[in-house]
C-alpha positions as a Markdown table, in Angstrom:
| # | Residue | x | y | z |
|---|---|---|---|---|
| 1 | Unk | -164.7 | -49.5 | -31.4 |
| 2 | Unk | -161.2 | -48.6 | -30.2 |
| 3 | Unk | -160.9 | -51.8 | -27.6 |
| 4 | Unk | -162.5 | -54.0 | -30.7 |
| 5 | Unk | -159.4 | -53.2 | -33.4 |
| 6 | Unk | -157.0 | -53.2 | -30.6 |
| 7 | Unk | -158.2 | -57.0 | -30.2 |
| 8 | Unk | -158.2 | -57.8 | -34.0 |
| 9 | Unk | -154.9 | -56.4 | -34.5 |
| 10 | Unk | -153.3 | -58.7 | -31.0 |
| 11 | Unk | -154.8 | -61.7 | -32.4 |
| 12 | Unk | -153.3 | -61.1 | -35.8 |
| 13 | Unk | -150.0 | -60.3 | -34.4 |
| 14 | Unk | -150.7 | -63.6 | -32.4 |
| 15 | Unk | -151.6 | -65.7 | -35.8 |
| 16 | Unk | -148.4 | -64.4 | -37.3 |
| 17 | Unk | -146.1 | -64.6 | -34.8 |
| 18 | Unk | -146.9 | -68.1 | -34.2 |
| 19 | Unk | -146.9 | -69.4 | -37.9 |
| 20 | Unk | -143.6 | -67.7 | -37.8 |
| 21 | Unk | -142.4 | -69.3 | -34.6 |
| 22 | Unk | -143.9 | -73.1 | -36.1 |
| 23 | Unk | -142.0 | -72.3 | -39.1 |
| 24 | Unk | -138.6 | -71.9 | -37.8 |
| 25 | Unk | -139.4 | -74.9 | -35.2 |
| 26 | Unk | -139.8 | -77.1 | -38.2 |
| 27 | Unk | -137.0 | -75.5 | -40.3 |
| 28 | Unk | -134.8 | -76.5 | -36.9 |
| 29 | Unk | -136.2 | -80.1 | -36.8 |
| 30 | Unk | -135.1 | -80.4 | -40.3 |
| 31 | Unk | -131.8 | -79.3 | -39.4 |
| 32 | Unk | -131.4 | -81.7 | -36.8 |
| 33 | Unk | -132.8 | -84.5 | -38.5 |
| 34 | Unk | -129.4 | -83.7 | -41.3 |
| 35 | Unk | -127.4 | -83.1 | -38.8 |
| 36 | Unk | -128.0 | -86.2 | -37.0 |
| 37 | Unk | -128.4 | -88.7 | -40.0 |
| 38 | Unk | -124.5 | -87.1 | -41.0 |
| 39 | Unk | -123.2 | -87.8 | -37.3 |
| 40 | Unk | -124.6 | -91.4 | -37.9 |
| 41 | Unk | -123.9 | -91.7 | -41.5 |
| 42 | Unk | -120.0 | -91.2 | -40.3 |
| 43 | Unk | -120.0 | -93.3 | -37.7 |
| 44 | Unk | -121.5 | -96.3 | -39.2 |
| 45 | Unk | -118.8 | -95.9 | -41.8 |
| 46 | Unk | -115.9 | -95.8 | -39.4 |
| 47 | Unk | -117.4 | -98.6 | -37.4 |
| 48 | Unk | -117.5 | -100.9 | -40.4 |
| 49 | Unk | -114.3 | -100.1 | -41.4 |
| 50 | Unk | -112.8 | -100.6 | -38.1 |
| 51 | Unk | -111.8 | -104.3 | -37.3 |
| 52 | Unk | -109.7 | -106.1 | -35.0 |
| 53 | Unk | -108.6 | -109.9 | -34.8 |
| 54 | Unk | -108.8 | -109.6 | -31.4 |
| 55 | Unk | -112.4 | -107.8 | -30.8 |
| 56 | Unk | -114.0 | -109.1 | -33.6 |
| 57 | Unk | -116.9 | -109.8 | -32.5 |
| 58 | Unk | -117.7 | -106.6 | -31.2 |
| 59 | Unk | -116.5 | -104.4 | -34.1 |
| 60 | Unk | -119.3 | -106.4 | -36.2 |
| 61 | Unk | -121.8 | -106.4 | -33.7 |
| 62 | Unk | -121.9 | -102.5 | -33.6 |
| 63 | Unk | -122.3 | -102.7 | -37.7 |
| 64 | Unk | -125.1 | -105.2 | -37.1 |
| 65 | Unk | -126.3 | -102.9 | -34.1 |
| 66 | Unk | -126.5 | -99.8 | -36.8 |
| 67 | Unk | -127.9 | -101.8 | -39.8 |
| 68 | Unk | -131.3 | -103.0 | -41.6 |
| 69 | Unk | -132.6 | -104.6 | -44.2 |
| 70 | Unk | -131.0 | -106.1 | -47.1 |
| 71 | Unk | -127.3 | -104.4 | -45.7 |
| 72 | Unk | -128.0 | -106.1 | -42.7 |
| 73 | Unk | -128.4 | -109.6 | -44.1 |
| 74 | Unk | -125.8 | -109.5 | -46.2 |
| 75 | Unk | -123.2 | -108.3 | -43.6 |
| 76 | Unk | -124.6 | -110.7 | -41.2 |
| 77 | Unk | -124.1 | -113.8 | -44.0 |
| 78 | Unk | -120.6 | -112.3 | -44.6 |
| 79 | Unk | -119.5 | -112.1 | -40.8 |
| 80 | Unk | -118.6 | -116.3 | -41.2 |
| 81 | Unk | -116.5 | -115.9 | -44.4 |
| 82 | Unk | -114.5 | -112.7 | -42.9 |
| 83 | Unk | -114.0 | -113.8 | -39.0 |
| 84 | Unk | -111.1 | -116.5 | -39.9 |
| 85 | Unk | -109.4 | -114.2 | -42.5 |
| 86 | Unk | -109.3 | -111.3 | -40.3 |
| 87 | Unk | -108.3 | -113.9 | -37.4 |
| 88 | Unk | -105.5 | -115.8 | -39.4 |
| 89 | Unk | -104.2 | -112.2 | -40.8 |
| 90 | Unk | -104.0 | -111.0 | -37.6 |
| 91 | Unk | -105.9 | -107.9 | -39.1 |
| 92 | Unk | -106.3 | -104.3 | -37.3 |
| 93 | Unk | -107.5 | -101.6 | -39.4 |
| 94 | Unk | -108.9 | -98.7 | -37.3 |
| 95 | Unk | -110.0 | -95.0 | -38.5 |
| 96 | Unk | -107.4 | -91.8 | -38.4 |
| 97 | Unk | -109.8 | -89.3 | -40.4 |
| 98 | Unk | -113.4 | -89.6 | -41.5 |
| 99 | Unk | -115.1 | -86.8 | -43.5 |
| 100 | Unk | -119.0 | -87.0 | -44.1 |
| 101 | Unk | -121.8 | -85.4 | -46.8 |
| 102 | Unk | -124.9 | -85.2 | -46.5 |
| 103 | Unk | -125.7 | -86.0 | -50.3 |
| 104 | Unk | -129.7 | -85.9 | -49.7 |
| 105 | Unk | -131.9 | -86.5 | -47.2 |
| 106 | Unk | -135.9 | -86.1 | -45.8 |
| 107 | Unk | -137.9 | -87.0 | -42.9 |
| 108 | Unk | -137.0 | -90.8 | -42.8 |
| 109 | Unk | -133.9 | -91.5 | -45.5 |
| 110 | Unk | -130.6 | -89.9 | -45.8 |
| 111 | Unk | -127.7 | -90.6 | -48.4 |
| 112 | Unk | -124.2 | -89.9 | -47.1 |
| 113 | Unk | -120.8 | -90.0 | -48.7 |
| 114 | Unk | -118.0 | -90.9 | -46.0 |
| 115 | Unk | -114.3 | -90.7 | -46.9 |
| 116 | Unk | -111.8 | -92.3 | -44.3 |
| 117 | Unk | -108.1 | -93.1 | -43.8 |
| 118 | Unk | -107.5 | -96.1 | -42.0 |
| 119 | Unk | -104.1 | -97.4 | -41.3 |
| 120 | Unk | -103.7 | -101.0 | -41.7 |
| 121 | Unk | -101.8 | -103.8 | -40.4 |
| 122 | Unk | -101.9 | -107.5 | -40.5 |
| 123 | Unk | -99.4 | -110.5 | -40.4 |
| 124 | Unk | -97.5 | -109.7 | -43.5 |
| 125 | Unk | -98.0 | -106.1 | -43.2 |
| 126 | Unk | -96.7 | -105.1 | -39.7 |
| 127 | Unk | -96.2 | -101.8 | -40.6 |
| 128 | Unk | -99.4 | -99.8 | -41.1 |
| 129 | Unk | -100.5 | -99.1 | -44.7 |
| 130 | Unk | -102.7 | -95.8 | -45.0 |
| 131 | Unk | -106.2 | -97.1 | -46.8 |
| 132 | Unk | -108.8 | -95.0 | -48.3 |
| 133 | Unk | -111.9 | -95.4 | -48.9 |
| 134 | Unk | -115.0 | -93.8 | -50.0 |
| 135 | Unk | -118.1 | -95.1 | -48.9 |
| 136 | Unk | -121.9 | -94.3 | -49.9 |
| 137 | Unk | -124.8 | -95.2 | -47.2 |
| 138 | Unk | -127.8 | -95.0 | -47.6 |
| 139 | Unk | -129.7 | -94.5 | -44.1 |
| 140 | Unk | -133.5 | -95.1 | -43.1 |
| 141 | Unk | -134.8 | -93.9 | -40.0 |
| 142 | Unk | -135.8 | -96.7 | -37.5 |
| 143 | Unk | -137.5 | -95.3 | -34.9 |
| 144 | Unk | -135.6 | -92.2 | -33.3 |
| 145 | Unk | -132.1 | -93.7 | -34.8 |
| 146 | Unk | -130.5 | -93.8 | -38.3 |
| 147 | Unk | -130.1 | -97.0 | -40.0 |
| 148 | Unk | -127.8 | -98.0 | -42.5 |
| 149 | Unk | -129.6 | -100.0 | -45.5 |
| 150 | Unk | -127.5 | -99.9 | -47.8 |
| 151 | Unk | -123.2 | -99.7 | -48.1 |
| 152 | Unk | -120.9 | -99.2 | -51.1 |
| 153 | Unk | -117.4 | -98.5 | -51.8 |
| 154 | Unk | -117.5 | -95.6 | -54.4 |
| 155 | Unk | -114.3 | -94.2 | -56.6 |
């Protein structure tokens, strides 16, 4: 009787402590999953505000390489229009401070709010002008990376 309660009361101790233990495993994966659409949310916003005359190409291929859907299209149809003004401005903007928020956020969708400085030069402007922006993203998950579908500049 003894060795048949010492069993019930292992296996219950079992049940508990491993509810318990997939509990805090998925309260972590959450965690992550923030953590890791704010790391993307930021970076995506630095990268599309970063641009270069002379690596052009590359600074929108990253945005393209971080993009989907409808953001994706639109930046992609855009790329034409911007490459000669950026070019014939001699534009360089790059990124001194970037602050991220995870606004909301689930298993597969994250909304982020980015605020970055970037200094700014370009023909008529040799000396860097400070520019701020506030940008909102809205991020899917595509596969085991973050995505951003959707980019505005908010006030």
């Amino acid at each position: 009787m003894l060795w048949a309660l010492t069993a019930v009361l292992l296996l219950a101790a079992i049940a508990v402590a491993a509810t318990l233990g997939r509990s805090a495993w998925q309260a972590q994966r959450v965690a992550d999953d923030r953590d890791t659409a704010l790391a993307a949310g930021r970076q995506i916003a630095v990268n599309f505000v970063t641009m270069n005359a002379a690596t052009f190409d590359a600074d929108t291929k990253r945005v393209l390489a971080a993009s989907t859907g409808s953001f994706q299209k639109e930046y992609a149809a855009t790329i034409a229009q911007l490459r000669p003004v950026v070019t014939a401005n001699k534009t360089v903007s790059t990124v001194e401070r970037a602050e991220a928020s995870l606004v909301s956020g689930d298993d597969d969708s994250a909304r982020v709010i980015v605020g970055v400085v970037a200094p700014t030069t370009n023909a008529a402007t040799p000396k860097a002008e400070k520019k701020t922006y506030r940008l909102r993203l809205d991020l899917v998950k595509v596969g085991d990376s973050w995505k951003v579908s959707s980019l505005d500049f908010v006030s």
